[in-house]
N, C-alpha and C positions, 0 to 999 in steps of 0.2 A: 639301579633304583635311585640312587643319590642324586645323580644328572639330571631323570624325570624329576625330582622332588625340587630338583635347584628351578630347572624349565617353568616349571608351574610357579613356584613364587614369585618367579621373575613376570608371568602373565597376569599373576594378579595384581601385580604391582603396577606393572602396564595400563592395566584397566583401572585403577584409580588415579592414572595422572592428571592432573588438572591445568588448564591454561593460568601461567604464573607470569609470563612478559607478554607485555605488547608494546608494537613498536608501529609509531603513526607515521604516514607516508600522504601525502594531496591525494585525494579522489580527482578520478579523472574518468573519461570515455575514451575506450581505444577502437582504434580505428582497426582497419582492415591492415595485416600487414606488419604491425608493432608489438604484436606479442610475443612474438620472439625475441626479440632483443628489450622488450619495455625493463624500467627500474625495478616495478615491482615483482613483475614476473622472473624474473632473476635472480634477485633476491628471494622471495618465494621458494624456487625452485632445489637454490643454492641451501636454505634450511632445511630444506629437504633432504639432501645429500647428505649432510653431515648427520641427519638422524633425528631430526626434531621431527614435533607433530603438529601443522598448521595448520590454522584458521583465517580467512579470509572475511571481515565484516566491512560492509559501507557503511558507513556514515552520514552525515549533515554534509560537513563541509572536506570531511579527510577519510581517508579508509585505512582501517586498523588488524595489524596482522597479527594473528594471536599464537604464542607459542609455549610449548607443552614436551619434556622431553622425559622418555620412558630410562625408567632406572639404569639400564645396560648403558646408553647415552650420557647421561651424568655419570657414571663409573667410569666409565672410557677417559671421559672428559680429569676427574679427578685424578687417575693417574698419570696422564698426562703434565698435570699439574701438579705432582706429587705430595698432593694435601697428606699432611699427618692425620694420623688419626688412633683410636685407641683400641689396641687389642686385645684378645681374650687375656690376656697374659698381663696384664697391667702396664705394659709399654706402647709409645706411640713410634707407629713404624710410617712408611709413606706409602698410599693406599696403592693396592693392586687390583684390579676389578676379577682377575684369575681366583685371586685368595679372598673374596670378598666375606665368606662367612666364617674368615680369621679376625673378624674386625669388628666390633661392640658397635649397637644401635643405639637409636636415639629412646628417648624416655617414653615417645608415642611410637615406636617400635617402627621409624624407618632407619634407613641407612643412612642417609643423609641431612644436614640440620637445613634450616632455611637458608642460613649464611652461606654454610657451602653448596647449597643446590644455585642458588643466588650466584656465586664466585663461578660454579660451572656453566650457569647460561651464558656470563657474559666471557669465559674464556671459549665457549664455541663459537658464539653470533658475531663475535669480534674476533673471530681466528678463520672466519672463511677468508682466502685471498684468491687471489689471479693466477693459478699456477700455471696457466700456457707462459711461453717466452712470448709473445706478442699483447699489446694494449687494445682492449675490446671496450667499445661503444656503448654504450646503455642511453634508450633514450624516454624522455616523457615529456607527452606534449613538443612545444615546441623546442625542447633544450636536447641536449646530447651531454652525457659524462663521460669522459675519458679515465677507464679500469685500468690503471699500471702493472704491470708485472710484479707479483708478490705484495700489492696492497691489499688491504685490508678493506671488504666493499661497503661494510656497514660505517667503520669512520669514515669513510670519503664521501658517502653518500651523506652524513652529518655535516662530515665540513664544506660540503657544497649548498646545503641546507637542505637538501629533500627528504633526509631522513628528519620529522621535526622533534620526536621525543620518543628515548624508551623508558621503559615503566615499570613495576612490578604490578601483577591484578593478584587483587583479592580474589579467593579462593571463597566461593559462595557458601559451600558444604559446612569449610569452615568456622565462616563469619558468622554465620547463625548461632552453629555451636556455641560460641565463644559469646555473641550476645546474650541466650540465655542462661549461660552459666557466670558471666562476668559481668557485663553492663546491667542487664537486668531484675541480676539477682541481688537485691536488697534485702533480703532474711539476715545474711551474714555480712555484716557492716564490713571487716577488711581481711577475711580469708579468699583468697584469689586462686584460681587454676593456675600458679604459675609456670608448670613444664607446660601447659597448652599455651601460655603469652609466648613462652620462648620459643616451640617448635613453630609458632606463625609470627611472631615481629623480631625474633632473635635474640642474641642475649643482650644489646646493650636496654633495651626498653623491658626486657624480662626485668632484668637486676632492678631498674626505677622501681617500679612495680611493687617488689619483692623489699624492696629501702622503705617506700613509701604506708605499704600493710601493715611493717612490721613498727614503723614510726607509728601508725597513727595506734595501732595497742597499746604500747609503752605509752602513748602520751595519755591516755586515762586514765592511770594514776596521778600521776601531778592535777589535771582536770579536777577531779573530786576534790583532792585534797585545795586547791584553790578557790573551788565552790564552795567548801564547807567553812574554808575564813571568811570567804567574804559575805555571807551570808548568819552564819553560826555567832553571838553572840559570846565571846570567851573573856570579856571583861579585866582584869585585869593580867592575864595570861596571854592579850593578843601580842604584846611587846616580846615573849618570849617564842612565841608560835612563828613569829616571822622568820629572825635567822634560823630559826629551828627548819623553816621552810625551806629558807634560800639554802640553804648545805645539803637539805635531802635532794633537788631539785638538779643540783650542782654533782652530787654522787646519781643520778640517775646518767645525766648526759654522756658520764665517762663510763657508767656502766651501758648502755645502749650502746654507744660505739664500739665494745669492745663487744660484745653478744652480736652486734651486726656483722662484724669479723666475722667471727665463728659461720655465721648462716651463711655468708655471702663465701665463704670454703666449702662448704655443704653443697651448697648449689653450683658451684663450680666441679665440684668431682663428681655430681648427680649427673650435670651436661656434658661431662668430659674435655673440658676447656682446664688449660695447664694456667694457674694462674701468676704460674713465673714470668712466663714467656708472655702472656696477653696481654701486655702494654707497652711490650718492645716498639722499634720501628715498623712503622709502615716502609710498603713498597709499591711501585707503578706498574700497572699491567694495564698492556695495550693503549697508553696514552692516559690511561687514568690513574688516578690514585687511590689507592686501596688503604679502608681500616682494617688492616691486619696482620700479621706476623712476617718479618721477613723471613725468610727461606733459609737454612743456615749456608745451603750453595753460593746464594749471594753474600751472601754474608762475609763468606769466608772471602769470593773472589774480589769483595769491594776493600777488605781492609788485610787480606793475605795471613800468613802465621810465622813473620817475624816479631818474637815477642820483645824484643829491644825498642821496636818502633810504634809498637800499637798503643799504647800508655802512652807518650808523647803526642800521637795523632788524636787521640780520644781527649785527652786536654787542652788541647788546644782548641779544638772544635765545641768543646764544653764552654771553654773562657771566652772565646770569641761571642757565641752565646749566650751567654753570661752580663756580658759589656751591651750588645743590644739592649737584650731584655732589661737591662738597668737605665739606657737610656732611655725608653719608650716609657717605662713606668715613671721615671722623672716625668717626663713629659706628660702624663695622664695625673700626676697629683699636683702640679702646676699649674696645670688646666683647671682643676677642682677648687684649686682655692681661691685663684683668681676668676674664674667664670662661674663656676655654681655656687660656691658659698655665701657670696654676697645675695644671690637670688632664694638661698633656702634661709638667711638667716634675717632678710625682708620680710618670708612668706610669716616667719614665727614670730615677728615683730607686731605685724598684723594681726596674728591670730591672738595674740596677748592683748590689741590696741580695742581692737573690736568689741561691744558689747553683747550684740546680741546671737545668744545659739546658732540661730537660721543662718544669718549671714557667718558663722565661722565656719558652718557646714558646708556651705556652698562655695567658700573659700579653700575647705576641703579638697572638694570635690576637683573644683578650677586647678589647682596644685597638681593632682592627681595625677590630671589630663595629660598638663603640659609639662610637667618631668619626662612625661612618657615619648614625646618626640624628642625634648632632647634628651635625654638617654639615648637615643636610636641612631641620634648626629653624632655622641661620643660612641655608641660603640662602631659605628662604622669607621670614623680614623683610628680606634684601635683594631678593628683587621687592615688600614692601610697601613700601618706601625709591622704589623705584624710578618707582612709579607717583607718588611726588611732583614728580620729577623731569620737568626739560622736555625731554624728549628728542622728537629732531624725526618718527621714525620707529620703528619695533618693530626693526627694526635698529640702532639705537644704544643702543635698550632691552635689546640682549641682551648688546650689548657691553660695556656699565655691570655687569651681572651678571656677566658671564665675568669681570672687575677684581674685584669684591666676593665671590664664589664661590671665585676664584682663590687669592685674601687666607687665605679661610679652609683651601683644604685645604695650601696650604701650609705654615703653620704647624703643621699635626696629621702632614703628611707630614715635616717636616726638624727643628723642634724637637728632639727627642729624639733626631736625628743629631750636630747642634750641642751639644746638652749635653755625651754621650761624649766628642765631637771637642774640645770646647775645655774643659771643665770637667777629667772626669778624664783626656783625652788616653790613653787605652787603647787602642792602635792594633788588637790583638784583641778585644777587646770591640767597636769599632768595625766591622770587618769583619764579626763575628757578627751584630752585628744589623742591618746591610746585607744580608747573605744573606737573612733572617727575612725581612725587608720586601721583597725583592723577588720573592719566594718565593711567602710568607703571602698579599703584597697582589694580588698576581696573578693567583693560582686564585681570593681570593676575590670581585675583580672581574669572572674570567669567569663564577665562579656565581650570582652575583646578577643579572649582564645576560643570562645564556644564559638557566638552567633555572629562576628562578623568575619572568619570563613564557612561559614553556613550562608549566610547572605551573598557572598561573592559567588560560592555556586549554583545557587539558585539561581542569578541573576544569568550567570554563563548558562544554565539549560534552560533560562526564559527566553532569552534570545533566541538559541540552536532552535526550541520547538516554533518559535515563531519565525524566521527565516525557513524554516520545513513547511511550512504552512502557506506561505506566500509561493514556495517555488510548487506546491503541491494542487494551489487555489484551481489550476484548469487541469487539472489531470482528469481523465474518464471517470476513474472513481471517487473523486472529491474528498477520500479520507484519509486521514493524517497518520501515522505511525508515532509512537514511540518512541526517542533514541533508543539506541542500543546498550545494554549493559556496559560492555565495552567506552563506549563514549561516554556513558554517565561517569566512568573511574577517569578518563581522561579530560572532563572538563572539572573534576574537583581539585581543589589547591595542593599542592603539596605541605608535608609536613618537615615545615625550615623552621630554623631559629629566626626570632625578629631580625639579627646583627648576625651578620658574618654566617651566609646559608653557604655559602661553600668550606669552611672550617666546621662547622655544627647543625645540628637537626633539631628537630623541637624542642629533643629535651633540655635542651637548654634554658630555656626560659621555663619550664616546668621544674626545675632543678634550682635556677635561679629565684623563685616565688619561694621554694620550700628553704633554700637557705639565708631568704629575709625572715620567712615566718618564725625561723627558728630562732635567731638571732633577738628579734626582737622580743617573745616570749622570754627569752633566758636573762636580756639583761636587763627586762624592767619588769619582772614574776614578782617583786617585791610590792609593786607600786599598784597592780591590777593583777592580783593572782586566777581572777578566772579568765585570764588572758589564754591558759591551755585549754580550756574550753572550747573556746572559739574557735582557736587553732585543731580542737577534735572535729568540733563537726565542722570544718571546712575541708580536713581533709578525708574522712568518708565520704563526702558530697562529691572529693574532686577523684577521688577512684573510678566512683560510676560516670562524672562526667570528659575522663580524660579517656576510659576505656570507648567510650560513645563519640570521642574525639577522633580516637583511632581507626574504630570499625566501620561510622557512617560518613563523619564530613570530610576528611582525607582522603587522598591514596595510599595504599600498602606503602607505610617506608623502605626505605634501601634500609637491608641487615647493614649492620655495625658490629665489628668483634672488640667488646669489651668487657675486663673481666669485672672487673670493681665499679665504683664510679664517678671515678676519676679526680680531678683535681677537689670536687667538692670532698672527698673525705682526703683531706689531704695529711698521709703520715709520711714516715720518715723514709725516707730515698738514700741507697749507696750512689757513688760518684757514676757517670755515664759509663767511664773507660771497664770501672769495675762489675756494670751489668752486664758488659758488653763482653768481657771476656769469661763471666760465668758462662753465660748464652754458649761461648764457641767450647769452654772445655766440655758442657755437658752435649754439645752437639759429637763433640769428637770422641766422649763416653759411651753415648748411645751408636754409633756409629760402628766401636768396636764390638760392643753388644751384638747388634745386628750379625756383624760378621762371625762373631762365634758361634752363635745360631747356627747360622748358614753350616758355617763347618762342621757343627756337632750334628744337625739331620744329614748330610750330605757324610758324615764318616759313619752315621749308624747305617745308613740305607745298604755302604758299601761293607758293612761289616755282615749287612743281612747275606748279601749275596756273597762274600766267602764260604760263610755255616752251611748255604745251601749247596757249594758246590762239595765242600767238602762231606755232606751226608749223600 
């Protein structure tokens, strides 16, 4: 009975698989004769083999193969890859797809999260290889690829260029949901689904999310109480209402940080992510690099378990490090005081010289624009800075950026607050251009992250439907199609960071806006206390417009494994060597764990079958 019961869940499950990758290849006509050896058809074939479930769509200009793998498939595949995971028993063991209902589900009741259905596609579609001893031909059109023994066909067929992109698709069933429960639900200003954000974007864009909610409740407190000075007539009590202000204000920030703790442990043992381990090293699989956990196998094989010499290796790779990351930062506040300071302490020069509103506004505005490229110039030689750098992981590569990035927008964001404030001490002047900037900078960061990747896509499927159109013009039937679903998620932009899209992803610069806004709120709350106002309702506005970010004018991000969020709440760190060798004792803890296990079912079974012989 247990087996039928296993059989059928495993069928139902089957039946709600959804197409989650696609992978683009040139549209072509085959001829007579070429389909058995064609690129696609091989490929095709070969995903087949391994257990996936394929789709076949034309396109405009490419044809797009859509793939979908039934739970037994992704289980295989995880143990394979001996993903940890967590078990009834509150220990994380390394998955067996034999022991699979030994092993704790996700919070929407699958087995597997996004991240690791995600980490399972691409350890199958990039684990098919050549296993004849001879080199086999694949052709398309006029070209021929040469399949090596023991290559890998899906990189080869990238590195040759015909494979052109793979993708994660949204999940339609999904996305609806999640629009009418998240983007479209404005009843509840900043209660969010967040196990549903995590089970479909993962936890690094869950956690934002879930920072972000929780920021914008706490910040309506300070709001009011900032509305009700600047408005409320307290005469002569407003002299004492202010510091009175600025300390409550000051005791909220270290109380929210510490109450974020708390939640952000909450929802990690909710998801079942170890929040020890979730910022360790990255590792590379199959040419790529992975955000997430190294392996303790490797682990062990990269640094061995002589403990005389692992302290000295881990220091030295620390200091080496170290000396980088201190040159490159020399070299970025160099850069700032010599090339931008002079340019923000003109703009504030001006905005002091100038008489009239209009033109300071529009002065504003100009400023605005053009920080905004160059910002974009600094932060790209800070990822060339960065790739000098020994950093151990693409996670600590992003966090060196967030420091160097950080450096620069804040001097283009507060500069020219500090000028007013301390130079000519203009407490309305001051105010004014507090309002401008938080005003100015905020619709113009919603327009450039909303509507101009909305307009670039558009512009990609006005094209595609017009080139269909012109190839379509003498067809017998004269009428036009549609693109395909499919096509529609692969002509939308992806979601990268402005700076450095191979070290970070959007949230970046979503991360980056929330940690100017905060900034700026906190240290000039004296000077414009309904400045948390502003900052409330920009950031309910930006929940529904970043969730409407994610579900319509994007593709499905690539999961990220991360538990916190990262360098922006930055607390206190043990030395590398010392994370590094907690990692390996509690690897070799657990380890021993396991095997007492083993030994304790394995001497009870044997203790069943003595009682039995001897009765």
């Amino acid at each position: 009975m247990g087996l039928g019961v296993g059989l059928e869940m495993g069928n139902v499950e089957e039946e709600q698989t959804a197409f989650e990758i696609g992978v683009v290849v040139p549209r072509r006509v085959l001829e007579k004769g070429d389909e058995c050896c064609g690129c696609v058809e091989v490929l095709v074939d070969e995903f087949r083999k391994v257990g996936l479930v394929v789709d076949r769509v034309l396109g405009i200009q490419e044809e797009f193969i859509k793939l979908a793998a039934p739970v037994e498939t992704l289980g295989r595949a995880a143990a394979e890859l001996q993903l940890m995971k967590r078990t009834h028993i509150g220990m994380d063991l390394p998955f067996e797809w034999d022991q699979a209902e030994a092993f704790v589900r996700q919070p929407d009741g699958s087995l597997f999260s996004w991240c690791e259905r995600f980490h399972c596609y691409r350890h199958i579609i990039y684990g098919v290889v050549n296993k004849s001893d001879s080199t086999l031909t694949l052709k398309s059109d006029c070209k021929e690829f040469q399949w090596e023994s023991g290559e890998s066909l899906l990189q080869m067929l990238e590195l040759r260029g015909f494979v052109k992109q793979v993708f994660p698709l949204h999940d339609e069933t999904k996305r609806k949901q999640l629009l009418r429960s998240w983007a479209f639900n404005c009843w509840d200003f900043t209660r969010q689904p967040i196990d549903e954000i995590y089970a479909y974007f993962g936890t690094k864009i869950a956690t934002y999310f879930a920072f972000l909610g929780m920021f914008t409740r706490w910040i309506l407190f300070p709001a009011v109480f900032g509305v009700t000075l600047q408005f409320v007539d307290l005469g002569s009590m407003q002299l004492l209402v202010l510091p009175a202000f600025f300390i409550s204000i000051t005791l909220w920030a270290v109380l929210f940080f510490q109450f974020w703790k708390r939640k952000n442990s909450a929802l990690l043992a909710r998801w079942q992510i170890s929040g020890s381990v979730a910022g360790g090293p990255g590792y590379k699989f199959s040419g790529l690099e992975w955000s997430s956990i190294q392996s303790p196998v490797e682990f062990m094989k990269k640094w061995g378990s002589d403990k005389t010499k692992e302290k000295e290796v881990f220091q030295r790779e620390e200091w080496v490090g170290r000396l980088m990351r201190f040159r490159n930062d020399a070299f970025i506040i160099l850069s700032i005081i010599c090339l931008q300071l002079p340019f923000e302490l003109a703009y504030a020069h001006l905005y002091e010289v100038i008489g009239s509103d209009l033109m300071k506004f529009g002065l504003t505005v100009v400023y605005l624009l053009a920080i905004q490229y160059f910002n974009r110039i600094g932060g790209k030689i800070s990822v060339s800075l960065i790739k000098c750098e020994n950093n151990e992981s693409r996670e600590y590569g992003a966090d060196s950026l967030i420091y160097k990035v950080f450096g620069l927008y804040f001097m283009q964001s507060y500069i020219g607050i500090f000028y007013h404030a301390l130079l000519h001490r203009n407490f309305l002047t001051l105010r004014r251009v507090l309002i401008q900037r938080l005003i100015v900078s905020e619709v113009l960061e919603n327009l450039m992250e909303n509507s101009i990747p909305f307009l670039k896509y558009s512009y990609k499927k006005y094209r595609a439907i017009r080139k269909k159109r012109k190839r379509e013009k003498g067809s017998p039937t004269g009428k036009t199609q549609f693109i395909s679903r499919v096509e529609k998620e692969y002509l939308k932009p992806s979601y990268s960071a402005s700076v450095g899209e191979e070290l970070e992803d959007g949230l970046f610069d979503d991360f980056l806006e929330l940690a100017l806004q905060f900034g700026m709120i906190m240290m000039f709350a004296c000077a414009f206390p309904p400045a948390f106002a502003f900052a409330a309702l920009n950031n309910i506005a930006e929940i529904r417009t970043d969730a409407l970010k994610l579900l319509v004018v994007f593709k499905r991000p690539t999961p990220r494994a991360a538990a916190t969020i990262g360098a922006w709440l930055n607390i206190f760190q043990e030395p590398a060597w010392v994370r590094a060798n907690r990692l390996k004792n509690a690897t070799q803890a657990q380890d021993m764990c396991s095997k007492q296990l083993l030994r304790t079912i394995s001497g009870n079974e044997k203790l069943f079958v003595r009682v039995g012989k001897i009765e």
